[in-house]
N, C-alpha and C positions, 0 to 999 in steps of 0.2 A: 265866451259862448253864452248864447240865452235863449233858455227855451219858453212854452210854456206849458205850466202844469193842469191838470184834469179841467180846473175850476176855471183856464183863460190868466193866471195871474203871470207873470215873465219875472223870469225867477234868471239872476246868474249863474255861472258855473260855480261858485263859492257857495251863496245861498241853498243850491241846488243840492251839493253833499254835504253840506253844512247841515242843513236841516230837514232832510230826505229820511233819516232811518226812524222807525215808529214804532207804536207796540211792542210785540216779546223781543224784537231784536233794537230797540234802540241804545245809543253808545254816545257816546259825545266826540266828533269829531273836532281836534285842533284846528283854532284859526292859523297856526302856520304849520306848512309841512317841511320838512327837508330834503336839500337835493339830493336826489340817491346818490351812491356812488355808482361810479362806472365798472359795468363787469369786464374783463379781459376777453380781449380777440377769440383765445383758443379756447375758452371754454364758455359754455352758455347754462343758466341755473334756470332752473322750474321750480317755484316754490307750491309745495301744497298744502290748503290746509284743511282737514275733515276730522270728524266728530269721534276720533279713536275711542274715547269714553264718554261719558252722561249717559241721557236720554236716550241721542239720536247712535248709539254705537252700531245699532245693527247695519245701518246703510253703511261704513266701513269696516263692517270685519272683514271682508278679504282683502285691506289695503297692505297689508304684510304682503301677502302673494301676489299681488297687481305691480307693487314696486319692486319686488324682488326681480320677478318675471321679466317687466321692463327693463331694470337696469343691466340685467345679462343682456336683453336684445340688442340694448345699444352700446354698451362698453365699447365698440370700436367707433361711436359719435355717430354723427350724422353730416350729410356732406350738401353745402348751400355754394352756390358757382363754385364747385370747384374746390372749396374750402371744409377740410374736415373741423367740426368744433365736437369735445368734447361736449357732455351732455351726465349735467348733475340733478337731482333730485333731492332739496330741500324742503322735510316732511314735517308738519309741526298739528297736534292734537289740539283742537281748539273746546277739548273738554264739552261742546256741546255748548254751548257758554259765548252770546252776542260779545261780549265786552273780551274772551279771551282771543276770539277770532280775530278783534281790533288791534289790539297788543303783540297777536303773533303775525299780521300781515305788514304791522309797521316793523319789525323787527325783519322780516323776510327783505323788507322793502328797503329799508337803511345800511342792517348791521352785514345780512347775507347777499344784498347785490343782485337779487334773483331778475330775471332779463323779461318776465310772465308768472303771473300768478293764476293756479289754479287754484276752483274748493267747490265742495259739494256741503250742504245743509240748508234745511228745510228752515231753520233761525238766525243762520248765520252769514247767509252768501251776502245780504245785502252791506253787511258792515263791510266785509272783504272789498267788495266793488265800489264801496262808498271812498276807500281810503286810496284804492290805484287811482278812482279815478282822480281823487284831488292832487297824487303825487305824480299823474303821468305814467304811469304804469299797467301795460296791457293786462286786461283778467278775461277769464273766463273761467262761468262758475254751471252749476248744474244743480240737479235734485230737490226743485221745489218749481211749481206753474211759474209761465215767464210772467205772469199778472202779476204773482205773489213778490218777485223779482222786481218788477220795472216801474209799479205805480209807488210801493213805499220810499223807491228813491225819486221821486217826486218827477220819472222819467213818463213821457207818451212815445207809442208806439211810431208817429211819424216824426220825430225829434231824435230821441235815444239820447246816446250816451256820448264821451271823447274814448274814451279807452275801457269800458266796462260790457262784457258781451254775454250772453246765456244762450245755454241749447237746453231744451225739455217740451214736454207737450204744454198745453195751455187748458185753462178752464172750459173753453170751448171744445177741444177732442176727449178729457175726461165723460164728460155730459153727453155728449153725440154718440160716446161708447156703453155707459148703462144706457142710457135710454135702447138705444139699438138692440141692445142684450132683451131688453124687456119687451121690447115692442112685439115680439113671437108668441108671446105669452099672454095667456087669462089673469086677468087679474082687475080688481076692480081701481086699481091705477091712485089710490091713497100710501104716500109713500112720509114715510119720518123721518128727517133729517135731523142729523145729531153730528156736530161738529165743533174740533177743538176752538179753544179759545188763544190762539198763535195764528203768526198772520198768515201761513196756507191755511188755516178753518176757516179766518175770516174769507179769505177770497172765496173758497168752497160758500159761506155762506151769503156772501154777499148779495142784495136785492137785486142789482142792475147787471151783474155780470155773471154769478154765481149761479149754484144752481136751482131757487127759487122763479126765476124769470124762464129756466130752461124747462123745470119741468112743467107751467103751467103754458109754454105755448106750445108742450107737446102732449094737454090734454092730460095732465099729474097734475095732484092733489096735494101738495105740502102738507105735513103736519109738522111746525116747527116747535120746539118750547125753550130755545135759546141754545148758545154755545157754553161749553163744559169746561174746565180745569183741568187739562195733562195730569193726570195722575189721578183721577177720584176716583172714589172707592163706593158709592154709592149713587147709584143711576135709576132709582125707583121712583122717582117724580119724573124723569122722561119716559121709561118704559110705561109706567103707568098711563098714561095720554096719550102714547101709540095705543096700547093696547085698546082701552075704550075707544077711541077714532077708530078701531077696526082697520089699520094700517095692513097691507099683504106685503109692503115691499119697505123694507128697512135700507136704508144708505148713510155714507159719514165718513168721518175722519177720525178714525182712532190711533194709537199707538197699540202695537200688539196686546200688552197688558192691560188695557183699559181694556178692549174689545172681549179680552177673554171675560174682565169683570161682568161687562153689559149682557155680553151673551147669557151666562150660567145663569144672572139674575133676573133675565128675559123668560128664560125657562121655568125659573121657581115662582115669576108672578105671573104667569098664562098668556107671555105675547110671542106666539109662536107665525111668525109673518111665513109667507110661501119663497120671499126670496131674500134675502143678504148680500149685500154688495157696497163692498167694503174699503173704501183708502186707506194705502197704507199696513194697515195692520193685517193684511192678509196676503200681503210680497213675503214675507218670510217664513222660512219651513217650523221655524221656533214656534210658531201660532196658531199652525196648523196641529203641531205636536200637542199643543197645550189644549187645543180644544178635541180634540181625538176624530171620534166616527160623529160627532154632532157639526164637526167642518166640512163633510162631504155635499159638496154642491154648492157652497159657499163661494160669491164669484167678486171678479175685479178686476182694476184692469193693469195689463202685460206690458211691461218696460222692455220686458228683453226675457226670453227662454232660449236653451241649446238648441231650440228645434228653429229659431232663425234662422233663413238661409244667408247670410253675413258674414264677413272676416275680418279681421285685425287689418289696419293697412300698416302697422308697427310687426305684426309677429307672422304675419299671415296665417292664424288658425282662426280656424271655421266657429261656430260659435260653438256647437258641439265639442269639438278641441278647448276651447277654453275653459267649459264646463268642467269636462272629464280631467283636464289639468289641474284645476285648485281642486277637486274632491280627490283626487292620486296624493295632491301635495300636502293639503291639512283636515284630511280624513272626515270632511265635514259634505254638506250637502251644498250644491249652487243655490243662490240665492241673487233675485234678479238685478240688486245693484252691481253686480260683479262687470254687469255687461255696458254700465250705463257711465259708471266710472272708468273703463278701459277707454271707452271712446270718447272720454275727457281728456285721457293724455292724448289720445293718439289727435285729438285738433290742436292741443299744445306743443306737440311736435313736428307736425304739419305744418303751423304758424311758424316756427323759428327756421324751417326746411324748405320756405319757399319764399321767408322774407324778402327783400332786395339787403337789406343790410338789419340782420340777427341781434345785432349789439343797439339796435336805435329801435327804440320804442314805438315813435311813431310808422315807422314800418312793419314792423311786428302788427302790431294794429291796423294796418293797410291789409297786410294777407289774411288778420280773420276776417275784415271786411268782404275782402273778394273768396274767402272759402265755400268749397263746396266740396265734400268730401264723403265717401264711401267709407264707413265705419262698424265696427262688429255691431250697433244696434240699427244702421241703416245708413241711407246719407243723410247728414248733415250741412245743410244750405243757409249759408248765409248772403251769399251775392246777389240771392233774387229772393229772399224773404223779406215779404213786407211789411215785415215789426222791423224797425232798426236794432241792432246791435243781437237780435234773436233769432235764431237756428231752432227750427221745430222739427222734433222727436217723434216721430209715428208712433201709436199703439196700438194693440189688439185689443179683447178683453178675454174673460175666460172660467175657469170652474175649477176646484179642487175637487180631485176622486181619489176619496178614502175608504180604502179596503178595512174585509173586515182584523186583517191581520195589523192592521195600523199601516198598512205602505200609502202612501198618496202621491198625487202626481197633478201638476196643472194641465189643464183639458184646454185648448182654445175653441173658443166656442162664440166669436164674432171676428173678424178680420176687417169689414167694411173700410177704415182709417190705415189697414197696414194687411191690403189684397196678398204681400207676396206671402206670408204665412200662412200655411192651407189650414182650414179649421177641423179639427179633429172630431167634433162628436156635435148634434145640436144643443143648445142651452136646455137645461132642468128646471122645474121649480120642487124637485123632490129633496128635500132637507131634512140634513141627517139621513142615518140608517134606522 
């Protein structure tokens, strides 16, 4: 196979995964791979692999409840002509960690036999899909823009891939959803962009795709002063330059705990913008906790809430039902990857349930191609999407409302990108209580 990359250069299939992964996730891929072995007739494996600890843990904490859930659903397999196959779930923690994702998907790939690889991370999915695709080996990955996904593996949207697929929204539906969000509102439209230094900040920040090019040809103002290091602790040379730019609309990619750092420190040095809107670090209730009644009206955008009207095509529950399922089962609160990783198995099971033959890879890979699938965060289309080997994700966007008792609650409050979601209240610029 040979495609070619961004720049026109024709790259083989070997060069291609060979020297495709960059930045915070690159790995060194082997010049030879080995032949998998062959899984058995009666049974078919799913290997998964997500971020149980590091960094990135929060996008799988309900992986305990998602696999448990699943494995009772299917305990009696799943039936492809006629044929019942068992249905194994091979789960392995890639610590958050590019080079542990390498090691655990070759290992999925050789020693466990697995028939599809799944994984979700923001750093990681690219090594996962770097390595099925060199061994032949269907994946499908999630939870990072298909940009972030498809240009570092040195992939174009009318090329793609042999065996490596992704479902998520793109840099383009992020962008088209703040700006939307904003467009109702006063504002003198100077906005500061502050994003990590990993490759979703890059694409977030990127000139030609990202959101510099979007906001000024919808009339925003950038105020940019570079990308930041995961983890710092000191954000007073950015905040500072927003604040004198006279910035009202703060946007970025944080992780929850940097977010909470920027904000407090935003407040102690006088950059108090009218609106906050936030990647990432404002999907989880942990962040919302941690910043208390100064997160009320804090917005972002909506992967998935119980109030989707959507269902399981594995469990048949509503999205509501799944919510109230993992808070009944591990006393915790829904959190929006819950919804976005359920509808990751159910296309890996979908794929081995409509194969023509479950046990042959390249078949496997023919049914995600022709997928199109109804899923607890919407359908999922891959037969008439026209990025190759990418199934696009609707979003909403939306508002946290923080009472003064501490309860909060996400508000949606733009639908444009994801009409069937009714919008609950109009967008704020009132921040904090």
């Amino acid at each position: 196979m040979k495609v070619t990359d961004r720049s026109g250069l024709l790259l083989n299939r070997r060069q291609l995964i060979g020297g495709a992964i960059v930045g915070a996730a690159a790995a060194t891929v082997p010049n030879l791979f080995p032949t998998p072995a062959i899984a058995s007739t009666s049974r078919l494996k799913i290997g998964y692999l997500s971020p149980r600890t590091g960094n990135f843990a929060p996008f799988a904490e309900a992986d305990g409840f998602l696999l448990k859930q699943l494995r009772e659903a299917l305990r009696g397999g799943i039936v492809n002509k006629g044929k019942t196959y068992e249905i194994e779930f091979v789960d392995v923690d890639d610590q958050s960690n590019p080079d542990r994702a390498t090691s655990g998907v070759q290992k999925l790939i050789n020693a466990d036999a697995v028939n599809l690889v799944l994984a979700q991370g923001a750093v990681t999915v690219g090594n996962v899909s770097a390595q099925c695709e060199l061994a032949g080996i269907p994946s499908i990955t999630t939870n990072t823009p298909w940009q972030a996904w498809m240009f570092p593996l040195g992939g174009a949207p009318d090329v793609g891939f042999e065996f490596s697929n992704h479902f998520f929204w793109g840099m383009e539906d992020i962008m088209s959803t703040y700006i939307g969000m904003w467009s109702g509102i006063e504002t003198n439209r100077k906005v500061a962009t502050c994003f990590t230094n990993d490759i979703p900040g890059q694409a977030f920040a990127d000139a030609a795709l990202g959101f510099p090019a979007a906001l000024k040809a919808s009339g925003y103002e950038a105020v940019d002063v570079g990308l930041f290091e995961p983890g710092a602790n000191d954000f007073s040379r950015q905040i500072a330059a927003y604040r004198d730019a006279g910035c009202e609309i703060i946007t970025g990619l944080f992780d929850p705990p940097d977010w909470v750092v920027f904000w407090r420190q935003a407040q102690q040095l006088g950059f108090k913008p009218k609106v906050a809107t936030v990647a990432k670090a404002l999907l989880f209730p942990a962040g919302i906790q941690a910043l208390g009644p100064s997160a009320n009206n804090m917005s972002t955008e909506i992967w998935w809430t119980p109030k989707y009207p959507f269902q399981s095509s594995i469990t048949g529950q509503s999205a509501a039902e799944l919510a109230s399922a993992y808070q009944q089962d591990t006393g915790k609160r829904w959190t929006q990857p819950i919804g976005v990783i359920h509808a990751l198995f159910e296309t890996g099971v979908a794929a081995l349930r409509t194969a023509e033959d479950p046990t042959d890879p390249a078949s496997v890979q023919a049914a995600i191609s022709a997928m199109s699938l109804d899923t607890i965060v919407g359908k999922l289309d891959w037969a008439s999407s026209p990025i190759r080997n990418v199934a696009k994700m609707a979003i909403a966007g939306g508002q946290w409302d923080v009472a003064d008792n501490g309860d909060f609650e996400l508000a949606v409050t733009y639908n444009k990108n994801m009409p069937t979601v009714p919008v609950d209240r109009p967008f704020s610029v009132v921040l904090g209580k």
